[in-house]
Structure formats: C-alpha cells, structure tokens
PyMOL CGO cylinders between C-alpha atoms (Angstrom):
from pymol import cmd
from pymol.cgo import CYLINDER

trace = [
    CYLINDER, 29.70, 6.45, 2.51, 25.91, 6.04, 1.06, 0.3, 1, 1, 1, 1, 1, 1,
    CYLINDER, 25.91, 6.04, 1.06, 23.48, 7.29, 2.81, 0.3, 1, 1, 1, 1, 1, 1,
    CYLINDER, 23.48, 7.29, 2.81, 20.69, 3.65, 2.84, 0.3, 1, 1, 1, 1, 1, 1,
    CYLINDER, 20.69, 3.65, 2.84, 17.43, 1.82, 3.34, 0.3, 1, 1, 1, 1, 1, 1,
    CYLINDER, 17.43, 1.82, 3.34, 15.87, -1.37, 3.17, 0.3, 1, 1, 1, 1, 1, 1,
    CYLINDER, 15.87, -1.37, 3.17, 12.27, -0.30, 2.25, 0.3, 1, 1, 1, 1, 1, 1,
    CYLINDER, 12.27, -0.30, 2.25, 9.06, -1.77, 0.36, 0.3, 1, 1, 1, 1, 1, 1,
    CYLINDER, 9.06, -1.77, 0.36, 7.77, 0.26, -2.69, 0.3, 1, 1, 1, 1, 1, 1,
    CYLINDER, 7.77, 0.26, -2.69, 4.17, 0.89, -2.95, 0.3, 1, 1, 1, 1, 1, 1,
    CYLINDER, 4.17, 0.89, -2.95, 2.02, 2.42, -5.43, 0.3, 1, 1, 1, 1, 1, 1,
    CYLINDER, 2.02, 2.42, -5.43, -1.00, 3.37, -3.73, 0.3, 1, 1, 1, 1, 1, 1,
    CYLINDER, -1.00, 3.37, -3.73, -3.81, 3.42, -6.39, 0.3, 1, 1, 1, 1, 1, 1,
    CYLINDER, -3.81, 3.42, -6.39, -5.36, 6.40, -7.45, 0.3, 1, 1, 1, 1, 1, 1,
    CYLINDER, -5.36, 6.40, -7.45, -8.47, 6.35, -4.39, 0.3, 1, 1, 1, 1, 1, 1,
    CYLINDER, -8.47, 6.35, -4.39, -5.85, 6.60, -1.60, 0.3, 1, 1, 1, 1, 1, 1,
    CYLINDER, -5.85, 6.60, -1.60, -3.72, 9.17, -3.53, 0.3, 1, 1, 1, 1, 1, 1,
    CYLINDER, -3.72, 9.17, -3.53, -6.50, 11.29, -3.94, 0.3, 1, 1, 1, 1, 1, 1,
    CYLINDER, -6.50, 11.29, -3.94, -7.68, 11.11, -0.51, 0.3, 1, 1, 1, 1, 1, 1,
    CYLINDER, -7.68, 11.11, -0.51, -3.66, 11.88, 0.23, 0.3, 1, 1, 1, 1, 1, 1,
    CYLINDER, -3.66, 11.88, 0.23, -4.23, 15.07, -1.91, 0.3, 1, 1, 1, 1, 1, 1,
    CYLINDER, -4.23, 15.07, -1.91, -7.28, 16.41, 0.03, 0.3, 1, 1, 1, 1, 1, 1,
    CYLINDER, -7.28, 16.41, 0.03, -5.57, 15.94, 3.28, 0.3, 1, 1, 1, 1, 1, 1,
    CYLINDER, -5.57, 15.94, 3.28, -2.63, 17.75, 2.30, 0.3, 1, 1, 1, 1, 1, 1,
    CYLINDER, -2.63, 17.75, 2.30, -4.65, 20.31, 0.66, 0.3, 1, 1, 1, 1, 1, 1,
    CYLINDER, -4.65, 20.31, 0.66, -6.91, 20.97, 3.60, 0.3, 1, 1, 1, 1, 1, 1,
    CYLINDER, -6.91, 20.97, 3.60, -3.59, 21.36, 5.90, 0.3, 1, 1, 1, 1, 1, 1,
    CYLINDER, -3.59, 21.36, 5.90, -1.59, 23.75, 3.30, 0.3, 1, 1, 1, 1, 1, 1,
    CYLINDER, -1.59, 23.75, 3.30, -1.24, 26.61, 5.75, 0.3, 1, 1, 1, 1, 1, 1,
    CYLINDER, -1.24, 26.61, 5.75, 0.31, 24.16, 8.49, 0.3, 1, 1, 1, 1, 1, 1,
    CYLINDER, 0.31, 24.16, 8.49, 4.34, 23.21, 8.20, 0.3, 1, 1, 1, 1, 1, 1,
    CYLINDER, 4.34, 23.21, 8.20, 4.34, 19.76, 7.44, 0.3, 1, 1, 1, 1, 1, 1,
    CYLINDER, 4.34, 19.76, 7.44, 7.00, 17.83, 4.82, 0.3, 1, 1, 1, 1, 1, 1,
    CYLINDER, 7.00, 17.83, 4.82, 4.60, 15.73, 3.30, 0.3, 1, 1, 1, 1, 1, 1,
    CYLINDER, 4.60, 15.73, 3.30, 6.65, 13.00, 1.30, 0.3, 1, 1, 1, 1, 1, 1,
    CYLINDER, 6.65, 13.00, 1.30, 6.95, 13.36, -2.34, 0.3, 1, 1, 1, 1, 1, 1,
    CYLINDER, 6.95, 13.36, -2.34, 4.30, 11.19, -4.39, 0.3, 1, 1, 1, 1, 1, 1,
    CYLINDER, 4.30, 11.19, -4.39, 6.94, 9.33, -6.08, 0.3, 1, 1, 1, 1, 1, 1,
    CYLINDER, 6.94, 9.33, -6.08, 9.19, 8.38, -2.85, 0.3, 1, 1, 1, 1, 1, 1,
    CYLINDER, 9.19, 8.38, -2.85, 6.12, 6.55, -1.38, 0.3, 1, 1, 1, 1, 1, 1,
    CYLINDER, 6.12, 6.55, -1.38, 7.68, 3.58, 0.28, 0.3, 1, 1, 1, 1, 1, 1,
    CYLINDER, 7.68, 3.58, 0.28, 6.98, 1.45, 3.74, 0.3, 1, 1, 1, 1, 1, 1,
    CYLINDER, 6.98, 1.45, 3.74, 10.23, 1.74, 5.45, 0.3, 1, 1, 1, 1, 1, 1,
    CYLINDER, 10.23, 1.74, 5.45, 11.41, -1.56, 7.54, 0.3, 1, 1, 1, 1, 1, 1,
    CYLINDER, 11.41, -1.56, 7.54, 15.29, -0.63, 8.25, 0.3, 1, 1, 1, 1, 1, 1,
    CYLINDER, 15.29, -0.63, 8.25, 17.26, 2.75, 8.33, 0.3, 1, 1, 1, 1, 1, 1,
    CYLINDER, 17.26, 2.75, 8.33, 20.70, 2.88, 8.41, 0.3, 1, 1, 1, 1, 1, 1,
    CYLINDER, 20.70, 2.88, 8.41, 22.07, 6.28, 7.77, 0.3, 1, 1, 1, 1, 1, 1,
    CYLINDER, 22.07, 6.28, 7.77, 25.31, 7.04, 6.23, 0.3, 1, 1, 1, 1, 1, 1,
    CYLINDER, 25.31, 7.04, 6.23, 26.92, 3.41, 5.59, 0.3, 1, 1, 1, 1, 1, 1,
    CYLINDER, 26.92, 3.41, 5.59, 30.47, 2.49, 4.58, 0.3, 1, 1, 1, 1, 1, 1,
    CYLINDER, 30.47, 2.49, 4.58, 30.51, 0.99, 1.35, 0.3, 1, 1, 1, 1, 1, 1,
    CYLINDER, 30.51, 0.99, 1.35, 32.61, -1.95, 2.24, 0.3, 1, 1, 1, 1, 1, 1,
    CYLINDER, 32.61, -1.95, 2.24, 29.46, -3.12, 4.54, 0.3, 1, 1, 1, 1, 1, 1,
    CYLINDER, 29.46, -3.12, 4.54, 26.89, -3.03, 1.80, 0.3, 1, 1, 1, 1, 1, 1,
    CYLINDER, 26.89, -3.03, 1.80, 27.50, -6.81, 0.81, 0.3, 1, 1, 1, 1, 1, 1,
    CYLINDER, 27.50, -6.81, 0.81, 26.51, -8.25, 4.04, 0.3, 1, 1, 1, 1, 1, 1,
    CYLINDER, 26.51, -8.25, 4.04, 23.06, -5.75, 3.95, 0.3, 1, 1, 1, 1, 1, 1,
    CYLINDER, 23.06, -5.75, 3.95, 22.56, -7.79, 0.75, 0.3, 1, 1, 1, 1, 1, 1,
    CYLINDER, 22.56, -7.79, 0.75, 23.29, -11.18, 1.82, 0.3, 1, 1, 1, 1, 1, 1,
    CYLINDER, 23.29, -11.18, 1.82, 21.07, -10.49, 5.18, 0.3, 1, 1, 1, 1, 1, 1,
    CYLINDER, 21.07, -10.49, 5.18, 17.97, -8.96, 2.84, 0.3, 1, 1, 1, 1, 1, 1,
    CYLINDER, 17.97, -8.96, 2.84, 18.76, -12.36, 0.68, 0.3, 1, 1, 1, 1, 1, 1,
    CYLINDER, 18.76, -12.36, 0.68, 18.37, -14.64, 3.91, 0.3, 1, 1, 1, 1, 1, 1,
    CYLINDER, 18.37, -14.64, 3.91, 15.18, -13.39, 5.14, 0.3, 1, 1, 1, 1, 1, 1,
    CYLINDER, 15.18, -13.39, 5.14, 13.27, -12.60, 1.29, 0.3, 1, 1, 1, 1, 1, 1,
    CYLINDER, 13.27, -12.60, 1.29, 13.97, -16.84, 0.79, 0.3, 1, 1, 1, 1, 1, 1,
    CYLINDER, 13.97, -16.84, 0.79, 11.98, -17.65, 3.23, 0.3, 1, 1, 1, 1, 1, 1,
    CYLINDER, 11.98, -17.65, 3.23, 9.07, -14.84, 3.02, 0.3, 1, 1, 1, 1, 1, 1,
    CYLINDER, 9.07, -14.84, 3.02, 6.01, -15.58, 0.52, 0.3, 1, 1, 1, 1, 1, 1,
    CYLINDER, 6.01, -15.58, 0.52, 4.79, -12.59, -1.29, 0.3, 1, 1, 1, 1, 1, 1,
    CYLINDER, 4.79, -12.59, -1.29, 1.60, -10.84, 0.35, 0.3, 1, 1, 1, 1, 1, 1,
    CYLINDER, 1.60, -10.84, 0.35, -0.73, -8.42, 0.50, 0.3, 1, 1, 1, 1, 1, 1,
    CYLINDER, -0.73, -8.42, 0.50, -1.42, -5.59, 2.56, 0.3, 1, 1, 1, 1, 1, 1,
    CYLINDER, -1.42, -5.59, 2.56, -4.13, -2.26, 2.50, 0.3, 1, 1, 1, 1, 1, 1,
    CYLINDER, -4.13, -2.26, 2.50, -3.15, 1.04, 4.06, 0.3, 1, 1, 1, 1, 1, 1,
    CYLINDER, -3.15, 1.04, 4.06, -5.94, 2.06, 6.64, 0.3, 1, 1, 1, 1, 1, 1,
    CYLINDER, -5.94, 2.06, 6.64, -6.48, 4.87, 9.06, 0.3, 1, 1, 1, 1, 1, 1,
    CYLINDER, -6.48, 4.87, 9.06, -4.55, 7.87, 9.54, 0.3, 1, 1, 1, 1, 1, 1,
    CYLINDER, -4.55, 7.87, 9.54, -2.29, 7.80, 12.99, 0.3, 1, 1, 1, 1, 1, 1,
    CYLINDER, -2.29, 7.80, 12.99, -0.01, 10.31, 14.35, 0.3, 1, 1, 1, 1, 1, 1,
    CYLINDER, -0.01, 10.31, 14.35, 3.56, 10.09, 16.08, 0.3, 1, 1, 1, 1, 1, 1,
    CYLINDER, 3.56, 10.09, 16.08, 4.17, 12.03, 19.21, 0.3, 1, 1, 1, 1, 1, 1,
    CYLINDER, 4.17, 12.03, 19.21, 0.93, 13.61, 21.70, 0.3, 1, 1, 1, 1, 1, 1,
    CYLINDER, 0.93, 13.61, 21.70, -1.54, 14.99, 20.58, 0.3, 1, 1, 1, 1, 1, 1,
    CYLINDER, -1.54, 14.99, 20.58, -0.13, 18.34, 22.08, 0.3, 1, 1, 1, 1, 1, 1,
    CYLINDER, -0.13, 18.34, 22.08, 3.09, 17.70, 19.97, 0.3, 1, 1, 1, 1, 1, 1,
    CYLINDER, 3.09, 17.70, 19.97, 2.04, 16.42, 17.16, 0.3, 1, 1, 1, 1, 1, 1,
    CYLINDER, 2.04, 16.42, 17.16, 5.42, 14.98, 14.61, 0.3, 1, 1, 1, 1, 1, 1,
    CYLINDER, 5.42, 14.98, 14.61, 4.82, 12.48, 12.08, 0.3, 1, 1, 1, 1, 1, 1,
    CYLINDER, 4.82, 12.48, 12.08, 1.63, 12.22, 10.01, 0.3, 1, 1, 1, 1, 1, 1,
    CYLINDER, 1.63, 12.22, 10.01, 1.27, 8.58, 9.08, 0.3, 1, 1, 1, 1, 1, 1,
    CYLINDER, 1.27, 8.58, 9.08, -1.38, 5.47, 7.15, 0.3, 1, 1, 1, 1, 1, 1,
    CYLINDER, -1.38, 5.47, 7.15, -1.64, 2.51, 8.98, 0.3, 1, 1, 1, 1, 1, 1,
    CYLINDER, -1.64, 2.51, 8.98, -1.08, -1.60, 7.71, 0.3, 1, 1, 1, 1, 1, 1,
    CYLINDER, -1.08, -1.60, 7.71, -3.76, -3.88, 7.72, 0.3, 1, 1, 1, 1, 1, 1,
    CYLINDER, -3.76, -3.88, 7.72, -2.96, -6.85, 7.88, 0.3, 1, 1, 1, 1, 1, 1,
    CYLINDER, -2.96, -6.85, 7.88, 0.37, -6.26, 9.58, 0.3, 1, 1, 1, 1, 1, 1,
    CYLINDER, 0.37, -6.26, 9.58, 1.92, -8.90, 10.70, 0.3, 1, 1, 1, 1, 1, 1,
    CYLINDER, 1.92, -8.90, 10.70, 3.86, -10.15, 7.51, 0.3, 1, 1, 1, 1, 1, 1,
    CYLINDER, 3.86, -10.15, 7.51, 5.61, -7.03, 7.39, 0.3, 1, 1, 1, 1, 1, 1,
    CYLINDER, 5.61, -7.03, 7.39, 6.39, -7.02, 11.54, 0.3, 1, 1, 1, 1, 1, 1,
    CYLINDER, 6.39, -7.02, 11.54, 7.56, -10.61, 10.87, 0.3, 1, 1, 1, 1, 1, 1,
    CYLINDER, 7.56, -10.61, 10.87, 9.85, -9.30, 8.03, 0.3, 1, 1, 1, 1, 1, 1,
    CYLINDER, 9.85, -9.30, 8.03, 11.06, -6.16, 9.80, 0.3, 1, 1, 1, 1, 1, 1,
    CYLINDER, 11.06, -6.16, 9.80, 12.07, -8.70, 12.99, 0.3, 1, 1, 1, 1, 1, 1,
    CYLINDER, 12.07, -8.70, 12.99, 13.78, -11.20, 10.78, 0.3, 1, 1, 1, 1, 1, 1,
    CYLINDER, 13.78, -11.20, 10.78, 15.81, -8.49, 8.63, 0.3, 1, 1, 1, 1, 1, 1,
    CYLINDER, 15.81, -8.49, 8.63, 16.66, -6.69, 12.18, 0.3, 1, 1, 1, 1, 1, 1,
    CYLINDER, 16.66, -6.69, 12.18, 17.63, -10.31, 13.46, 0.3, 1, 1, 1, 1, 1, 1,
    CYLINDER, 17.63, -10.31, 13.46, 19.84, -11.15, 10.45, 0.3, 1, 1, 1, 1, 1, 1,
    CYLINDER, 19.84, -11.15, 10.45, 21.19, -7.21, 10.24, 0.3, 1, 1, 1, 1, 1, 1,
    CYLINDER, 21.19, -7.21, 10.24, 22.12, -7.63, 14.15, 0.3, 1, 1, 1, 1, 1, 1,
    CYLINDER, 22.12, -7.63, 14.15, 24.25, -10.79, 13.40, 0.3, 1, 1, 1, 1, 1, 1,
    CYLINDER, 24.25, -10.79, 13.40, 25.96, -8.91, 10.95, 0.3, 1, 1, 1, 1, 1, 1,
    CYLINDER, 25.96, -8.91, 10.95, 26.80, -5.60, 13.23, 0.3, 1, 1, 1, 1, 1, 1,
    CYLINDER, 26.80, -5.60, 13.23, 24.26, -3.71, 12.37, 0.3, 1, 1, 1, 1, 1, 1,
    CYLINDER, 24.26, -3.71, 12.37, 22.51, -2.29, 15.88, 0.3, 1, 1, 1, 1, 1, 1,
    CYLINDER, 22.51, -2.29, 15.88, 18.82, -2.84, 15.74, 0.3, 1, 1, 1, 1, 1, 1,
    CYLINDER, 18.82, -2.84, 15.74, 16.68, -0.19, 15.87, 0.3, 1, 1, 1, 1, 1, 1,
    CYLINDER, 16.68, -0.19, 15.87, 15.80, 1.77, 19.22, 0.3, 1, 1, 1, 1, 1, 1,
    CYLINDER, 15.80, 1.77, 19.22, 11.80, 1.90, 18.28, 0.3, 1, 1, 1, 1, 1, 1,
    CYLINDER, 11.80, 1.90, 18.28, 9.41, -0.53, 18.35, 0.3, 1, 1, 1, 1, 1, 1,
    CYLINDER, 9.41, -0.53, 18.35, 8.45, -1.93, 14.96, 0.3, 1, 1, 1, 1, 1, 1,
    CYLINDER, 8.45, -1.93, 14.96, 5.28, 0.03, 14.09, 0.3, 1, 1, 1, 1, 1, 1,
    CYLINDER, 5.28, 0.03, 14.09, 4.63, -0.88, 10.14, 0.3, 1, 1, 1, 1, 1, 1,
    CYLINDER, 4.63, -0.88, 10.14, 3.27, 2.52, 9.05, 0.3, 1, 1, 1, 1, 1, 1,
    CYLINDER, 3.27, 2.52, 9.05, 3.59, 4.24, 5.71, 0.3, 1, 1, 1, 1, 1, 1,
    CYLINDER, 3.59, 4.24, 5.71, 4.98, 7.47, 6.83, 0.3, 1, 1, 1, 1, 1, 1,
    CYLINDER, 4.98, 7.47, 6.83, 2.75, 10.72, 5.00, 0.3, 1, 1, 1, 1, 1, 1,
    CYLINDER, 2.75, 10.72, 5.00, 4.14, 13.76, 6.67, 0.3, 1, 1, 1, 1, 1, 1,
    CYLINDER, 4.14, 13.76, 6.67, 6.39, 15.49, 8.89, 0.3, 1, 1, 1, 1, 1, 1,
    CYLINDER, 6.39, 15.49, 8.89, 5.47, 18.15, 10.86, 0.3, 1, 1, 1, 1, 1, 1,
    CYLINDER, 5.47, 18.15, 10.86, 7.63, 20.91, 11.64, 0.3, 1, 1, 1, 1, 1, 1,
    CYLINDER, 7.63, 20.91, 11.64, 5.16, 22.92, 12.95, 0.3, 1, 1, 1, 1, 1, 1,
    CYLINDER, 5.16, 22.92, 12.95, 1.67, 23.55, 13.23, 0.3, 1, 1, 1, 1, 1, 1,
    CYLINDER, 1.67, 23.55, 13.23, -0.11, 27.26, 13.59, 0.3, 1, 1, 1, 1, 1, 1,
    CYLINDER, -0.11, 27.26, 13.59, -3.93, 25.81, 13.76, 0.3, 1, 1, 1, 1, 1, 1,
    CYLINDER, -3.93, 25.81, 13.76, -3.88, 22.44, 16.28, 0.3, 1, 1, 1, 1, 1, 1,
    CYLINDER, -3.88, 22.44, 16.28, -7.62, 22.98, 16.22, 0.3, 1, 1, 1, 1, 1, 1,
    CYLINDER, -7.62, 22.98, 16.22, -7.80, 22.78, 12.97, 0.3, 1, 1, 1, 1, 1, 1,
    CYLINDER, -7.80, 22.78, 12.97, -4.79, 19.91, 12.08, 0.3, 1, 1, 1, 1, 1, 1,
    CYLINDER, -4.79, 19.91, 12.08, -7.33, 17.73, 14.86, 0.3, 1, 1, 1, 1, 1, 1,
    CYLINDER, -7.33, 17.73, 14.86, -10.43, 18.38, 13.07, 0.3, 1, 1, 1, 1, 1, 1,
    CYLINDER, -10.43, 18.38, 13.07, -9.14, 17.63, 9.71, 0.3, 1, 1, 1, 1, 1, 1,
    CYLINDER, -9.14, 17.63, 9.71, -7.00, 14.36, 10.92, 0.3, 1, 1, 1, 1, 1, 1,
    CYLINDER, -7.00, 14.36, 10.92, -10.69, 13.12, 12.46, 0.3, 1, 1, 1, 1, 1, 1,
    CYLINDER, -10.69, 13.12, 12.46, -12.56, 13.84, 9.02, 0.3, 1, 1, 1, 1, 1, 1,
    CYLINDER, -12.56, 13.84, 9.02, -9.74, 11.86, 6.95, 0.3, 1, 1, 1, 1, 1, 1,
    CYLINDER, -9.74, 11.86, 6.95, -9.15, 9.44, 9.47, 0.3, 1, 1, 1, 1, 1, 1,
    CYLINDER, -9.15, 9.44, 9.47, -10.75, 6.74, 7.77, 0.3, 1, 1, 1, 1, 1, 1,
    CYLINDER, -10.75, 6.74, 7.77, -8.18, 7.14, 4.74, 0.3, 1, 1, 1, 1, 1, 1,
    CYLINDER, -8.18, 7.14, 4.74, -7.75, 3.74, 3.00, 0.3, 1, 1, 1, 1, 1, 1,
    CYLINDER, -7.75, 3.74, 3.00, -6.55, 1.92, -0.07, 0.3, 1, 1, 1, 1, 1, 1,
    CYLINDER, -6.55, 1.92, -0.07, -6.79, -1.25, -2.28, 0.3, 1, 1, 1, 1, 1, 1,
    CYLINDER, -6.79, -1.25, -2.28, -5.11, -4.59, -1.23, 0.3, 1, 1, 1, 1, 1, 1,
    CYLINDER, -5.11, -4.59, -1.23, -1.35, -4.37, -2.97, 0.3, 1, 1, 1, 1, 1, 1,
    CYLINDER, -1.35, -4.37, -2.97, 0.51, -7.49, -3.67, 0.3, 1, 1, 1, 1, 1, 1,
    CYLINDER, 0.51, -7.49, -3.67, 3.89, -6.76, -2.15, 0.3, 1, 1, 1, 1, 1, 1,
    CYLINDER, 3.89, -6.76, -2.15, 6.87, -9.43, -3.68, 0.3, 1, 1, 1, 1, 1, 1,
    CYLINDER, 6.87, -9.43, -3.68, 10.34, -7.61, -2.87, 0.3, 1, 1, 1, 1, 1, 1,
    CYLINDER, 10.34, -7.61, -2.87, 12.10, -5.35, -0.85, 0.3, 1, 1, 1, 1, 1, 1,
    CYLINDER, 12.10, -5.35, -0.85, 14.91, -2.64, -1.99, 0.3, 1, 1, 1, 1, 1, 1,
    CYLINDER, 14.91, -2.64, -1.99, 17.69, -1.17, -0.75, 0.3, 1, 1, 1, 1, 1, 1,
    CYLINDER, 17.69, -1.17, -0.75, 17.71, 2.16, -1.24, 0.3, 1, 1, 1, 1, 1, 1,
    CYLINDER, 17.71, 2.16, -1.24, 20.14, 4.68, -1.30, 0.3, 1, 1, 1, 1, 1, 1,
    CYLINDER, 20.14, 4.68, -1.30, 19.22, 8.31, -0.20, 0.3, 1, 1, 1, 1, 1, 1,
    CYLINDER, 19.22, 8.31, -0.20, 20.64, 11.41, -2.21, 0.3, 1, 1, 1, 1, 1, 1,
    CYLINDER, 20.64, 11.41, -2.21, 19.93, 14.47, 0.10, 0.3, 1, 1, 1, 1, 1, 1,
    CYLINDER, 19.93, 14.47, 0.10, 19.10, 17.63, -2.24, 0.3, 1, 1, 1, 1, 1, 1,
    CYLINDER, 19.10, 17.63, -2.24, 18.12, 21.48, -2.01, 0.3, 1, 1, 1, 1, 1, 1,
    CYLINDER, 18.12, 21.48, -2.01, 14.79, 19.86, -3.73, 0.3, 1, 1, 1, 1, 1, 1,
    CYLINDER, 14.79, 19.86, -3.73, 14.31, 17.15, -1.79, 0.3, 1, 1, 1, 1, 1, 1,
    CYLINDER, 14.31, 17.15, -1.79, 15.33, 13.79, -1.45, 0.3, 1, 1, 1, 1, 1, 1,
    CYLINDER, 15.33, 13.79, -1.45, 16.25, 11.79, -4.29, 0.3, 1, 1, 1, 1, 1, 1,
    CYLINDER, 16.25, 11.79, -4.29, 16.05, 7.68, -3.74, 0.3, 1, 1, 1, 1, 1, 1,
    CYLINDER, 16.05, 7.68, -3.74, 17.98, 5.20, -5.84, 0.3, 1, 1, 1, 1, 1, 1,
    CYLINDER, 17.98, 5.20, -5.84, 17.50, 1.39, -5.60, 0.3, 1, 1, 1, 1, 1, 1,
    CYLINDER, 17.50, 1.39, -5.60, 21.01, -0.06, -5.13, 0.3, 1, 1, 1, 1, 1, 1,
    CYLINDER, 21.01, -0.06, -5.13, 19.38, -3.37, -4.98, 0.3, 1, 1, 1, 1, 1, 1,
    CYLINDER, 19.38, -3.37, -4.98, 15.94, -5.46, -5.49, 0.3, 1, 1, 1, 1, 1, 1,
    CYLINDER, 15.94, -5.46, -5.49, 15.36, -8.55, -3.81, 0.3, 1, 1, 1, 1, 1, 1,
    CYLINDER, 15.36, -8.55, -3.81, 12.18, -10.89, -4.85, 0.3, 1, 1, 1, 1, 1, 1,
    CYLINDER, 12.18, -10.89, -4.85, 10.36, -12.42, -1.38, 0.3, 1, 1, 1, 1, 1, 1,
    CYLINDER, 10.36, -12.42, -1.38, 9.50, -16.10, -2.18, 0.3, 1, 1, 1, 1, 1, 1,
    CYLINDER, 9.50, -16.10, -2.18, 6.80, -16.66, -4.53, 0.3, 1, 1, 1, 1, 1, 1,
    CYLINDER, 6.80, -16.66, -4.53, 6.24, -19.66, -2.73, 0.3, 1, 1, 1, 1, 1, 1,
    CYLINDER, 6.24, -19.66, -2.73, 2.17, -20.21, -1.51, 0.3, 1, 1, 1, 1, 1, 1,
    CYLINDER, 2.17, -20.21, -1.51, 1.44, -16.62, -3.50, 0.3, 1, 1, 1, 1, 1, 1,
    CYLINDER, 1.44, -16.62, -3.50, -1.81, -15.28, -1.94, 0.3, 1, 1, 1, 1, 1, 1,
]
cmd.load_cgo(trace, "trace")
C-alpha cells in the first residue's frame, strides 16, 4: 500500500514566498501546520493509502486527461479560509484564473471514477493549501492579520504536468516522492 496524490508542483517566486513568511511569522504563537516550503503543491486528487496493483490505471487515467490539456498559466491571489470564521481550519491562496485547473480536476475525477476510484465528497475548490490550523489562542488577532495579508499574490506560473505523488508520513513531517510525471499537451502553449 502507498500512501498517493495526483498534484501540480509550483514554485512560487520569491514575492509570494516572502509574503508566505510574514504571514506565518506574524501568526507564530497560533497552532497552525503551515506546509513545508518545499512540499508546495496544488492538490487536484487524494487518494489515501492505495494498493499497488491499482497504480497503473491512476497512470493511464492521468495519461488520458494530460493529452488533451494545453499547458497554462495560473497566479495565486488572496488568502481564503476553510471552515467559519468561528472555526477557523485550513489557511489557504486562491487561483486566478481557475478554470483550467477545475476543468482538469473534473476530467481526472471523471476518468479516476471509470476506473473505481470514488470521486471526491467536496466540491472542487482549486486552492493552494498554506496551513492547517489546529488551534488558535488569539481569533482576534489570526482575523486581523488574515485581513492585512489578504491581498497575498504571486507571478503568473506556466504549469505543463501533473505528478503523482506518493506520501511518506514521518516524525518530521511529510516526505513526498513523485512516482510519476505526466507532461499536459504543449499544444496552443499560452
């Protein structure tokens, strides 16, 4: 059993990552897992532990939809949060534009389905995932500083594959391996 994701890598340029600094540096006293610098990656299918013998088909079904998606671009934009504001539980960037990566999320859920895989329960929110909070000892405070970064934002970022990824859970933290790169079409290239 491997523990697997289909996500997008993204290096975030060195604007957003600072901004990404500040916030996490301004909310150091709350209890939030803020993801590690170098697993920064945009998420579009988790499957959990995975039988081994099932991995092919996750290929051939990330191989189906990449052939007919053209490479594009995408900037991170405004900070979001998951739950109320009262219970606050994932931290999070939004997509802009989004709606190459909700196309690709509903063709690789389409394609996954067909091959057993259940969809996912959620709807399909593109977000780049900063932080999860465990719990917070300030919400004053966590509010005020989410509404002074709000406006967090990067550079445009050509994004031409998508990797599945398997997860190592360790004392340290998570460790991610790519099992497997697939190129999107370079067809029409923006």
């Amino acid at each position: 059993m491997k523990r697997l994701f289909i996500a997008i890598k993204i290096s975030p340029e060195r604007g957003f990552m600072d901004q990404f600094r500040n916030l996490k540096s301004a909310l150091r006293h709350e209890r939030i897992k803020w993801v590690e610098e170098q697993n920064i990656h945009i998420t579009l299918k988790f499957f959990g532990e995975t039988e081994e013998d099932r991995i092919p088909a996750i290929y051939e079904s990330m191989q189906k939809v990449a052939s007919g998606v053209k490479a594009f671009r995408f900037s991170l934009k405004k900070l979001g949060i998951f739950g109320s504001s009262y219970e606050p539980r994932v931290v999070w960037a939004g997509i802009e534009p989004y709606r190459e990566l909700v196309e690709i999320m509903q063709s690789l859920h389409n394609e996954l389905k067909k091959a057993g895989f259940e969809p996912d329960r959620q709807n399909l929110v593109p977000h780049l995932t900063l932080g999860r909070i465990k719990y917070l000892v300030d919400k004053p405070l966590f509010q005020n500083t989410m509404d002074r970064f709000r406006e967090i934002s990067s550079s445009e970022m050509m994004i031409s594959s998508m990797i599945l990824f398997e997860s190592i859970l360790k004392k340290e933290g998570p460790e991610y391996r790519a099992v497997k790169t697939i190129e999107l079409s370079m067809r029409n290239e923006l």
